[in-house]
C-alpha positions in Angstrom: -25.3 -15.0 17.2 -29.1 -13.2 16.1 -28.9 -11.5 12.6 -27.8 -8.1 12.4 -29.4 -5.7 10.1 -29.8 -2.6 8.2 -31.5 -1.6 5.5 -29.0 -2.1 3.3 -27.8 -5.6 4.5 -27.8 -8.3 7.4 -25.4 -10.3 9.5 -26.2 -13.7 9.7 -27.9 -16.5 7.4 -30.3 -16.1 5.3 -32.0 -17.4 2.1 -30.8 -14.4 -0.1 -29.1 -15.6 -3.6 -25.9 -15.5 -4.3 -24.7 -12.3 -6.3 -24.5 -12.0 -10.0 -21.1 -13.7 -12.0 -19.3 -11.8 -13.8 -19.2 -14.4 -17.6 -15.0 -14.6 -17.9 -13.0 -16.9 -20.5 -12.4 -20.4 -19.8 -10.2 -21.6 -17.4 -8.8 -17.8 -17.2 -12.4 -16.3 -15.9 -11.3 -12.4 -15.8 -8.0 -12.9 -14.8 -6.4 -10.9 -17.7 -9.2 -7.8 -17.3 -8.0 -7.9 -13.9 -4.0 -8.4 -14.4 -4.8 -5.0 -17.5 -6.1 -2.2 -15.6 -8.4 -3.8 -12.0 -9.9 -0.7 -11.1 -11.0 0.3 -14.5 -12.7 -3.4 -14.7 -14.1 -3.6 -11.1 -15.2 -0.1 -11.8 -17.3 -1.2 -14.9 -19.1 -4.3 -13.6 -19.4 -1.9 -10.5 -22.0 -0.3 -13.4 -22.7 -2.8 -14.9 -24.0 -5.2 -11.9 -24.5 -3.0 -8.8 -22.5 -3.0 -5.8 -21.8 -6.9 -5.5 -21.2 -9.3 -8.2 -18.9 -12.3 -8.3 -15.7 -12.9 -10.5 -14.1 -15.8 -11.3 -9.9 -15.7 -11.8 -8.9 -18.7 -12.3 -9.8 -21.1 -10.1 -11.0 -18.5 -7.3 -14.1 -17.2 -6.9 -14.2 -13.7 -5.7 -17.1 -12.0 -4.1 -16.8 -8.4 -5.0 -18.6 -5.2 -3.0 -17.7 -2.1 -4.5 -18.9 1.5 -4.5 -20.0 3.9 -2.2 -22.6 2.0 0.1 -19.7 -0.9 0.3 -17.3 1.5 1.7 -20.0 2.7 4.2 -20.3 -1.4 5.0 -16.6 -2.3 5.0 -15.7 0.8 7.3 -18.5 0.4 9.9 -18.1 -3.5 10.2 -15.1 -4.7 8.9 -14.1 -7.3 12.0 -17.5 -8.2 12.5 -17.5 -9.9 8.9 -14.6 -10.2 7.5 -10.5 -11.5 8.7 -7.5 -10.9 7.1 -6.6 -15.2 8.6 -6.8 -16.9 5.8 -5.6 -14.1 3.1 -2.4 -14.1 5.3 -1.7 -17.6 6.6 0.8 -18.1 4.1 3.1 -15.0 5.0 2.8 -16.1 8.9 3.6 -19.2 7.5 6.9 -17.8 6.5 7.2 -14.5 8.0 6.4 -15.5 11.6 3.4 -13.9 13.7 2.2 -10.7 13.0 -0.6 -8.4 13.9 -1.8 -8.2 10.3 -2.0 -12.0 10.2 -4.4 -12.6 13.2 -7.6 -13.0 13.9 -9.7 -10.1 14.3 -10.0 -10.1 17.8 -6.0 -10.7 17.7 -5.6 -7.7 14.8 -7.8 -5.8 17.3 -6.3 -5.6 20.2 -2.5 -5.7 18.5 -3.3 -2.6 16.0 -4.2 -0.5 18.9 -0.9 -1.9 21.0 1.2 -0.7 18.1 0.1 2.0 16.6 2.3 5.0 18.1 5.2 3.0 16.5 3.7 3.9 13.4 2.3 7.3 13.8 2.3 10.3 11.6 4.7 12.6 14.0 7.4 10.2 13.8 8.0 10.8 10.0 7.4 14.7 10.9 10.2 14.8 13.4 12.9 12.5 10.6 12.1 14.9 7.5 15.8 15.7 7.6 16.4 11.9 7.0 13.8 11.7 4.7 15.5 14.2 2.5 19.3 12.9 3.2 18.7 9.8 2.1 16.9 11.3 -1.0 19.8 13.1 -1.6 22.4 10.6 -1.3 20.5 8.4 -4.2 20.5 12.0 -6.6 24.0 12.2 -6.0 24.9 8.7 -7.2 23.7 9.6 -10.6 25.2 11.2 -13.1 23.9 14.0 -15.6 22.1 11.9 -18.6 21.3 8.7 -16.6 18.6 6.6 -16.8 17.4 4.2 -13.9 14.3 2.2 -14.2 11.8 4.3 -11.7 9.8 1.3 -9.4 13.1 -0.4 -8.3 14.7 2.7 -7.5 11.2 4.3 -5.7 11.3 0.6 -3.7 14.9 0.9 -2.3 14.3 4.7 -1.7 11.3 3.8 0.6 12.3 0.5 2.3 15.7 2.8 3.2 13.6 5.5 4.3 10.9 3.1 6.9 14.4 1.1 7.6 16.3 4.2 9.1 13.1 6.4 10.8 11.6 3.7 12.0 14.4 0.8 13.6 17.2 2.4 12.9 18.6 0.6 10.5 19.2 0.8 6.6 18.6 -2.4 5.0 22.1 -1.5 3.1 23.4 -5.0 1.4 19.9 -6.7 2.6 17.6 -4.7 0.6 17.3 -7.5 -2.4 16.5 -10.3 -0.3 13.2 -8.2 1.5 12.3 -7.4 -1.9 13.0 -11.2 -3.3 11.2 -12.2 -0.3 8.1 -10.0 -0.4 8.0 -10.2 -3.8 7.2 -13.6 -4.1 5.6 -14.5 -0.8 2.9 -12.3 -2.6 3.1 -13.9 -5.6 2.1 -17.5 -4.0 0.0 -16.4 -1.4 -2.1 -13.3 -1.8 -2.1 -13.1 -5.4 -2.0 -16.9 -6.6 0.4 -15.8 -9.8 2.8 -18.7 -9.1 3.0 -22.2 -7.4 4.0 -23.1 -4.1 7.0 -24.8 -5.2 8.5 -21.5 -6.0 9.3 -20.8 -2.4 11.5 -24.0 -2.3 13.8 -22.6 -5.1 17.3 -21.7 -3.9 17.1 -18.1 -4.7 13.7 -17.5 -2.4 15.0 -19.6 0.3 18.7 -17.2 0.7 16.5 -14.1 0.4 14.0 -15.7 3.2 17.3 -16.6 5.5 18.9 -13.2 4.7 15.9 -11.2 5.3 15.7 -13.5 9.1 19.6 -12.4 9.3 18.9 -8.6 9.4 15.4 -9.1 12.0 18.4 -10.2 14.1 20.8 -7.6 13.7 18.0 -5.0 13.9 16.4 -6.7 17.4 20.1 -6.7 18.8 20.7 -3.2 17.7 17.1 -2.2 19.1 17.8 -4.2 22.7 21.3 -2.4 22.9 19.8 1.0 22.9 16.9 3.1 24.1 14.2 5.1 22.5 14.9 9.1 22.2 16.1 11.6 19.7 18.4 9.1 17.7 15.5 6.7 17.3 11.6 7.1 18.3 10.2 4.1 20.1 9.8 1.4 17.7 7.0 -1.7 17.6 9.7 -4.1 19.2 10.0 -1.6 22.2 6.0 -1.7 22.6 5.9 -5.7 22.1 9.0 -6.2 24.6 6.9 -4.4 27.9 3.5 -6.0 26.6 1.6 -9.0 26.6 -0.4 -10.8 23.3 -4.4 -11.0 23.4 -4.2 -14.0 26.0 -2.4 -12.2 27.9 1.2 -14.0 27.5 4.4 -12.5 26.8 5.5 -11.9 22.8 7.1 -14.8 21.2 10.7 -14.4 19.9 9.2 -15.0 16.6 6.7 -12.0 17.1 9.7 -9.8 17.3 11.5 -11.0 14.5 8.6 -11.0 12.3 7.7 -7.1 13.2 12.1 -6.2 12.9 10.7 -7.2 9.3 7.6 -5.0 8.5 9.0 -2.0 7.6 11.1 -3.2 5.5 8.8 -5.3 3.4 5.3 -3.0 4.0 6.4 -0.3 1.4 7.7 -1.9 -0.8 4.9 -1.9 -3.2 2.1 0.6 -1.9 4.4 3.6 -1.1 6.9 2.6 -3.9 4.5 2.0 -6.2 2.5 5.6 -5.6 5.7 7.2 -5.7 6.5 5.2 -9.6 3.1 6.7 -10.2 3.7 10.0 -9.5 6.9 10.8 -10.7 5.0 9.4 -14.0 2.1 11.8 -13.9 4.2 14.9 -12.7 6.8 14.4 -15.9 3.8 13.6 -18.1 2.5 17.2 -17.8 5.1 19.5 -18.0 2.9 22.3 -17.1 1.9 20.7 -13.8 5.9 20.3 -13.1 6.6 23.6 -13.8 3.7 24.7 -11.3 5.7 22.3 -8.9 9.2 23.3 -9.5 8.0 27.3 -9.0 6.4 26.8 -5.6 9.5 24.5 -4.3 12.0 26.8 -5.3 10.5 29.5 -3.1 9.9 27.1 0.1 12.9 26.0 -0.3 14.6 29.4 -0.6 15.5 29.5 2.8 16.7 26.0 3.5 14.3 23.0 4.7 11.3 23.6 6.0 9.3 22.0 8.3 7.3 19.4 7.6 3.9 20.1 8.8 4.3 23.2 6.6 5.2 21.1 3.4 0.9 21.0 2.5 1.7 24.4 1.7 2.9 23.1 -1.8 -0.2 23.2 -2.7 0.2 21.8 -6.7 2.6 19.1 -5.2 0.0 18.2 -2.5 -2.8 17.9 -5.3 -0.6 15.8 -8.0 0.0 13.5 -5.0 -3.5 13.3 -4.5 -4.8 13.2 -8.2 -2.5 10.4 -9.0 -3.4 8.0 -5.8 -7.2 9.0 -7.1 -6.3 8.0 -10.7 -3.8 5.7 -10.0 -4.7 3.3 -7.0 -2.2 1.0 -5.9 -4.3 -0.7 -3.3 -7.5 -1.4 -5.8 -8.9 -3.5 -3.6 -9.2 -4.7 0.0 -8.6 -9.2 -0.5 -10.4 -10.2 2.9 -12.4 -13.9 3.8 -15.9 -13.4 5.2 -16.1 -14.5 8.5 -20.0 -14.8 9.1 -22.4 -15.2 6.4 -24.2 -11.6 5.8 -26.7 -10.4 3.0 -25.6 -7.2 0.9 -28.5 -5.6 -1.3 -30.3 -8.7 -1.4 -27.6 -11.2 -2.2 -25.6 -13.6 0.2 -21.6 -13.9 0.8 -21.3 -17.2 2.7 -18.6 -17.6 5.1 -15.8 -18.7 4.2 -15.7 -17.0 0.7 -12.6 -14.8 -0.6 -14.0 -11.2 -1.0 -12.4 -8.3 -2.5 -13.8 -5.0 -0.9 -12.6 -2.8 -4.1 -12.4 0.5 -1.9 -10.8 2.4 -5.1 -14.1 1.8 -7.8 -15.4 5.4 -5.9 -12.7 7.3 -7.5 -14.0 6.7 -11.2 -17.4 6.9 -10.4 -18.4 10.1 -12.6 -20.9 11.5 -10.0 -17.8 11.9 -7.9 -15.5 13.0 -10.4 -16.7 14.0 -14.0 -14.4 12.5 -16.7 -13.0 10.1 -14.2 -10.0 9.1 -16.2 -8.7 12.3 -16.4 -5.8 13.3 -14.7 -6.5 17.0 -13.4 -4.7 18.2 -10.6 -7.3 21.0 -10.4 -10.2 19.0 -9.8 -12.7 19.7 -7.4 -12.1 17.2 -3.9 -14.5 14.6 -4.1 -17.5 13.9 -1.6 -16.5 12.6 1.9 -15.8 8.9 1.6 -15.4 8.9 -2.2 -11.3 9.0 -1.9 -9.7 6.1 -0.2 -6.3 5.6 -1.0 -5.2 3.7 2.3 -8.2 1.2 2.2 -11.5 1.4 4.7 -12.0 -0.1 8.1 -10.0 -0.9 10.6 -8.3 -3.6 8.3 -6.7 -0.2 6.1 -3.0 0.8 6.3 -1.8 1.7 9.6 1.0 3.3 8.2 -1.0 5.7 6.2 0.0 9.0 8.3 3.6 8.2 7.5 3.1 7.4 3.9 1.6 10.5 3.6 4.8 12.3 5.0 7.1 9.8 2.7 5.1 10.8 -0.3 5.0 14.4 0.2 8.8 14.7 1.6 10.6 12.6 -0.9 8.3 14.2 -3.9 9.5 17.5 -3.1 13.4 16.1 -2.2 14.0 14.8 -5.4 11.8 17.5 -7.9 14.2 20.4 -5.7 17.6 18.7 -6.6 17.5 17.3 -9.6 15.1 17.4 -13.4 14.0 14.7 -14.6 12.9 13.7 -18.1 10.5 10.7 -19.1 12.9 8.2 -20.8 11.3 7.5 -24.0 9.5 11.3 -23.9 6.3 9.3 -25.0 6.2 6.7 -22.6 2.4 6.1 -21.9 1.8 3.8 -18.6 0.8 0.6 -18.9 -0.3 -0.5 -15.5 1.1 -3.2 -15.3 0.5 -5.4 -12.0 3.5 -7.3 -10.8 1.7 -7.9 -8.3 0.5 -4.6 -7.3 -0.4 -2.1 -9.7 2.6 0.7 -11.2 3.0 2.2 -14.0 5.3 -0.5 -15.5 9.2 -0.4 -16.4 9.4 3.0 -17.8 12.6 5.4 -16.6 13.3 8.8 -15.6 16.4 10.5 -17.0 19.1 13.0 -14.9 19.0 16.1 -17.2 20.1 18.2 -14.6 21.1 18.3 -11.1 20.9 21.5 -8.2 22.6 22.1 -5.3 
């Protein structure tokens, strides 16, 4: 294929060097910068070495592109040069097939097949459940409780995506997704732990449980049809549809999607949500700001949810934190073709990490980046991207944005909370995603 250019960068080979190396500690390279705080370290060899350098973290090489014109590059062209294959041959490995898994002619064509599964409107039309099931976890606790906030945040979401979106609460099953997801990123995506792991005794019951429920939620999903009980789900689309080549969907296709909702949140929406109910109990005055405008939208009851952006403070901590706080740092892809980015190659075949979130500390964008200030100014079109770039970014972003907003507001109307310690400062810790670490919230009072 000829070379494709701008003048900016160009697909195809060329004679360009390779990108300048970040210096890291033996063996470890900058593992440990990246395990502390990845943005804030991506960000400064962002400044320090232009928009594409190379880091070493242990023994992986990663080609970095970050900042503004990177974005610009990753969004425009993001199947033309990179695929998500090899970051995620190990979950198809043990997950199954799955759109996210494919190729990018595969991802193509099977993002656009499922999408209305996942599309804003259905988390609109099941606020009510949103808010129940928020409810029902408030009223298991009793005044002067503690719970540790990113365990609780994860069953609160995977319960929520479970129920909208299949049908089906993960009830007695919600360990083993978590077991499962939680270390299938481990070994895979994030190379923290050995292979071997997955042949423990503990990860193989979670990984046959986790199967058990697919099952029970295709049967469940075949028994019944789409309409006001339960939107059309992804195994609805897959069952009248063909793959890419044209054949019919593989019983393993269908188990593997019965999954996705109930592993897909459990660290991006979760972990926002930990952050958030961090920042919003770390300034009491924003709180208060919050609790003021949900006692009078609230006055009368529910309301609906495309009217919920009218909490305008809640909508801008919400926003402020994913800024401050990004859970998805960075975008791990493969490059598919060799291409040349402000004068420096990416082979194919090279791990790159697209780190999408480096705009959101950039001072140009948003004086005294690290900051929280729910007041600030929005930043410049394509500065803010929570949800990744491209066409490779999360197709469940329209609902997370619901979740986010819905349960915020459930659980600040019902209920105040107190940081337990009072002091606690986040440590941002990444395990494997980025969250605030194990800090707690405290019931100090509950509401009708």
């Amino acid at each position: 294929m000829p070379a494709v250019s701008s003048d900016l960068w160009k697909i195809g080979e060329t004679a360009a060097p390779l990108p300048p190396k970040v210096p890291g500690l033996p063996l470890l390279g900058s593992a440990l910068d990246m395990r502390r705080e990845p943005s804030r370290f991506l960000t400064e060899m962002y400044q320090r070495y232009g928009p594409i350098f190379r880091v070493q973290l242990l023994n992986r090489e990663i080609y970095v592109l970050a900042g503004s014109d990177a974005n610009k590059f990753t969004s425009q062209l993001d199947e033309e040069v990179f695929t998500n294959e090899v970051v995620f041959a190990g979950l198809r490995q043990e997950l199954g097939p799955s759109f996210t898994s494919g190729g990018p002619e595969e991802h193509r064509y099977t993002r656009r097949l499922v999408k209305p599964a996942y599309s804003r409107s259905i988390a609109l039309e099941k606020t009510p459940l949103l808010i129940e099931i928020v409810d029902e976890f408030i009223d298991r606790l009793e005044v002067g409780q503690s719970f540790e906030v990113f365990p609780a945040m994860q069953e609160l979401v995977v319960t929520q995506l479970g129920a909208m979106l299949l049908d089906q609460r993960p009830g007695e099953y919600f360990d083993d997704f978590r077991r499962f997801m939680l270390n299938m990123l481990e070994v895979y995506q994030f190379s923290m732990k050995p292979a071997w792991m997955l042949k423990l005794p503990g990860y193989q019951r979670a990984r046959r449980r986790s199967f058990e429920m697919a099952e029970k939620v295709l049967a469940h999903i075949r028994a019944t049809q789409p309409g006001e009980d339960r939107p059309e789900s992804v195994i609805d689309i897959l069952s009248r549809s063909v793959d890419y080549q044209g054949q019919p969907f593989t019983e393993a296709h269908f188990l593997g999607e019965a999954m996705g909702p109930y592993l897909a949140g459990q660290d991006t929406v979760a972990g926002t949500l930990a952050f958030i109910c961090y920042t919003v109990h770390k300034y009491p005055q924003v709180l208060e700001r919050i609790q003021a405008e949900l006692e009078t939208g609230f006055a009368d009851g529910i309301p609906p949810a495309n009217e919920m952006r009218r909490f305008e403070v809640l909508h801008k901590a919400i926003q402020e934190t994913m800024r401050r706080y990004p859970v998805a740092t960075a975008m791990p892809r493969h490059a598919g073709r060799t291409f040349e980015f402000f004068g420096f190659r990416v082979p194919a075949g090279v791990e790159v990490f697209c780190a999408t979130s480096v705009t959101h500390f950039l001072p140009e964008f948003y004086p005294n980046p690290y900051t929280f200030d729910v007041d600030r100014p929005r930043g410049p079109s394509g500065s803010f991207s929570p949800y990744g770039v491209g066409n490779y970014a999360c197709l469940g972003a329209g609902i997370a944005d619901v979740q986010l907003m819905v349960t915020m507001a459930a659980l600040l109307r019902r209920a105040h909370f107190e940081l337990d310690p009072p002091d606690y400062e986040a440590d941002l810790a990444t395990i494997p995603l980025p969250n605030p670490g194990r800090y707690r919230l405290k019931l100090a009072a509950r509401h009708p």
